[in-house]
N, C-alpha and C positions, 0 to 999 in steps of 0.2 A: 239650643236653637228651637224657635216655637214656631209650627207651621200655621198658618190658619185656612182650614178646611172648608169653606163657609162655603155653598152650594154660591153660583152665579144667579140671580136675579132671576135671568128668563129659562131658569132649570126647572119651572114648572112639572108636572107630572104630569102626564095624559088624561084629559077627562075618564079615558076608560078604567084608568087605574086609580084615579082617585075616587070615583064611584066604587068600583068593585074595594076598596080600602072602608070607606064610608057605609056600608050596607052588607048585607051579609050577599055573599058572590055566589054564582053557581057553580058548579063544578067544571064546566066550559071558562068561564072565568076564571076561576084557580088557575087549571092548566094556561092560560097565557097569560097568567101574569107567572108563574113560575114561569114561563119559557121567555117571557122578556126579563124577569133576572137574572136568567143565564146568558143570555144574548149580549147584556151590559154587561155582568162581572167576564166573557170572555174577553170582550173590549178593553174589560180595565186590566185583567191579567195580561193582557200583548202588550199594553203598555209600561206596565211595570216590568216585565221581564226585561224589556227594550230599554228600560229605564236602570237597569241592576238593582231592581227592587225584589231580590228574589222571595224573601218572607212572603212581601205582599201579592206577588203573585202566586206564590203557595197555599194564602190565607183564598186567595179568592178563586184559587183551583178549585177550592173544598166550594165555596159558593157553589159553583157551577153543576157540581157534585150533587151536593143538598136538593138545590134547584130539579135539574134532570130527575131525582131520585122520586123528590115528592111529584112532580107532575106523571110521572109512570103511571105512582099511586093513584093519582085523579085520575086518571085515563081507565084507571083497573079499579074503581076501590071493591069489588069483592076478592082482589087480592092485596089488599093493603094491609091487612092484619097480620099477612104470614109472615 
């Protein structure tokens, strides 16, 4: 069975996240766009869980994970090293 994933049309990106994507971001930046891909994978993990998608909600636990971890970092970078 072959799914097709293909984003909808008007799933455009946010001028602010395609800017900060397109140019080098500042550190203010970093931290929210990490926090808006946590904001969406916990979105997508309630639905997969909801959905008995348990992998993919697991896959996108770890998103959420990632996300929160590195924004910490940009919050702290004289603690991002350690």
């Amino acid at each position: 069975m072959e799914i097709d994933v293909q984003p909808a049309q008007s799933s455009q990106p946010c001028p602010r996240v395609r800017q900060a994507v397109q140019q080098k971001s500042s550190v203010a930046d970093q931290c929210e766009t990490a926090r808006y891909i946590a904001t969406m994978a916990v979105e997508l993990r309630g639905l997969a869980g909801r959905a008995g998608h348990d992998m993919l909600a697991h896959l996108l636990d770890m998103v959420v994970e990632e996300a929160e971890d590195l924004r910490r970092q940009e919050e702290r970078p004289d603690q991002a090293a350690g």
